[in-house]
C-alpha positions in Angstrom: 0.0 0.0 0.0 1.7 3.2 -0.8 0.7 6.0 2.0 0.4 10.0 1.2 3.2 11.1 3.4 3.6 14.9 4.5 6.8 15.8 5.0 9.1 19.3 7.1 12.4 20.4 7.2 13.6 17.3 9.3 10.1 14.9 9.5 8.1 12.8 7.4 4.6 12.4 9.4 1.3 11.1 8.1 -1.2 12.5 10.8 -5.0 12.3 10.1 -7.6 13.0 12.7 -11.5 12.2 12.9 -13.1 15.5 15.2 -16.9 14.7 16.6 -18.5 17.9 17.6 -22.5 17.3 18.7 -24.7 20.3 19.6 -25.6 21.2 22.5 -28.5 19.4 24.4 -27.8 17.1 21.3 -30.5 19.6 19.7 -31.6 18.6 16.1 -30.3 22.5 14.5 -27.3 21.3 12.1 -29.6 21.0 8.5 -27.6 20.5 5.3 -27.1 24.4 4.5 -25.6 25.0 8.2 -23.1 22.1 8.1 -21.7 24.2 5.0 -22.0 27.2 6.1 -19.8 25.5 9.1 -17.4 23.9 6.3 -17.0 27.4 4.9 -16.5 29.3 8.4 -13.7 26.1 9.1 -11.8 25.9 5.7 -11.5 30.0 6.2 -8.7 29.6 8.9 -7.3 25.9 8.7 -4.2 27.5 7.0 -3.2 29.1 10.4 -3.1 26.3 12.0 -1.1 23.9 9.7 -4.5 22.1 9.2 -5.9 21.0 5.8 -9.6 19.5 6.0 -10.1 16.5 4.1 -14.4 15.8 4.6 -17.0 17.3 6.9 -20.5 15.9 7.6 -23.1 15.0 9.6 -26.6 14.7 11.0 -28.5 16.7 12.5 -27.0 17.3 16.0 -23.9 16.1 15.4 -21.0 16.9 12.3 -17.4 14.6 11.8 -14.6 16.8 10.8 -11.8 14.7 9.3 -8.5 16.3 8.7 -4.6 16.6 8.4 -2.1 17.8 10.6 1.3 19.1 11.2 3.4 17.7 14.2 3.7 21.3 15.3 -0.4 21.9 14.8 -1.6 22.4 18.7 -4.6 20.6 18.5 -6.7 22.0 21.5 -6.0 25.3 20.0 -7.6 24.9 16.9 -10.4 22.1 18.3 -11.3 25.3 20.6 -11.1 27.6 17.6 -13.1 25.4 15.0 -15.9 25.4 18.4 -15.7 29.2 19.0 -15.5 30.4 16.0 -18.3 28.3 13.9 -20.5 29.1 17.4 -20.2 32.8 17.2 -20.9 32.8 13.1 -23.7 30.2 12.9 -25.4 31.3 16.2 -25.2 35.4 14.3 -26.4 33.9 10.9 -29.2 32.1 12.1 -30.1 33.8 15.4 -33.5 34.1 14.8 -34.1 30.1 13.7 -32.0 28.6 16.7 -33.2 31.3 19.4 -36.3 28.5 20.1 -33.9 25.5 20.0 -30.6 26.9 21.3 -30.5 29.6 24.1 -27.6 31.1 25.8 -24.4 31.5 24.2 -23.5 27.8 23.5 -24.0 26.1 20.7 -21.9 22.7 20.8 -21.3 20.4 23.8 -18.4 21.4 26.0 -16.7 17.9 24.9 -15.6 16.7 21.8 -14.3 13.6 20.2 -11.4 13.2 18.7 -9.7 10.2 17.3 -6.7 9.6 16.0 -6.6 8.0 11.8 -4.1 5.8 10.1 -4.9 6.5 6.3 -6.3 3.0 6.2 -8.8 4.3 8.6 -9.1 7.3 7.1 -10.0 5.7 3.3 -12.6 3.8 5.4 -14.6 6.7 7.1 -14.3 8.6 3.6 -15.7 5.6 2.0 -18.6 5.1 5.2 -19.5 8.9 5.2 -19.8 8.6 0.9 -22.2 5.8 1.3 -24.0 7.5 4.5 -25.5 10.2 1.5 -26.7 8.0 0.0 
């Protein structure tokens, strides 16, 4: 099997992860235009992070980020960012729609997922979220 290998000045790394973000009160809000609207918000500042996104999707209280990383790439950092961030914009897009559904400032859980991929993994959740649509 030949892998995609990533490579720095002194490193050759191959470092996928799978991020699990559910709403809060697990509260059916996430429809098929806010999940982009989410990918969009994301994709805008994975560049300052050493992050490239590979897939994001979901249901309706929950989405699956998949992406790449650097060795260097603090992950909290940009977990808390990706949370804060695609709050503050969805919860200001679509304040009137979630006020009913979603009050306070939160929008996802305090918690969060994350699992670590091999890229055999990671062709498998491409291939299970590809055949999830249908």
């Amino acid at each position: 099997m030949e892998y995609d290998l990533d490579s720095g000045a002194h490193s050759t790394y191959s470092l996928h992860y799978h991020l699990i973000l559910t709403t809060k009160y697990r509260r059916g809000v996430l429809t098929e235009e806010r999940t982009q609207f989410i990918h969009e918000v994301i994709s805008g500042f994975t560049d300052n992070y050493g992050v490239e996104l590979t897939n994001l999707d979901g249901e309706d209280d929950h989405v699956h980020i998949l992406f790449r990383a650097k060795p260097t790439t603090d992950l909290v950092k940009f977990i808390n960012t990706v949370k804060g961030a695609t709050a503050r914009r969805i919860r200001n897009e679509y304040a009137d729609e979630l006020k009913t559904e979603l009050w306070g400032d939160s929008f996802w859980n305090d918690s969060y997922c994350l699992i670590s991929t091999g890229q055999v993994s990671l062709d498998v959740l491409k291939q299970y979220v590809e055949n999830q649509r249908g």
